[in-house]
MARDO-700570 format. One record per residue (C-alpha): residue in one letter; z, x, y. Coordinates in steps of 0.02 Angstrom, whole numbers, plus 50000, padded with zeros to 5 digits. Layout:
REM residues N
AZXY...
***
This chain:
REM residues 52
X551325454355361X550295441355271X551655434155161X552825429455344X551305420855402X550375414855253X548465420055296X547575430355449X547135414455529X549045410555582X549345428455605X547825428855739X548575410755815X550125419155850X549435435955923X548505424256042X550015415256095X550985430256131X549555437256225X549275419756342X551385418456354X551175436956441X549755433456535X550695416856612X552165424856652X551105442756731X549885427056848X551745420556890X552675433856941X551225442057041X551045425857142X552945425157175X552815442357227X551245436557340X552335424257398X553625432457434X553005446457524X551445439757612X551325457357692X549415464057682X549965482057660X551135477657515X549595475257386X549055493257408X550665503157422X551825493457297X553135508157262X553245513257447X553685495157479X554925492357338X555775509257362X555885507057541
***
């Protein structure tokens, strides 16, 4: 794993960018969501809402 990167520095660097690319995109589809459906009720009962 070592020899792709080169050390555990850029091996750590890119961990950390996958992890803040996920956590963007998780913040920005739950606000859409939010958005979306400004319903109270639909934050507690998520798969009643989306199956119904």
């Amino acid at each position: 794993l070592y020899g792709l990167f080169g050390d555990e520095e850029s091996v750590w660097q890119f961990v950390l960018m996958k992890i803040e690319f996920v956590i963007v995109v998780s913040i920005v589809f739950t606000l859409a969501y939010w958005v979306e459906d400004a319903d109270p009720g639909a934050d507690l009962q998520p798969e009643g809402d989306a199956a119904g």
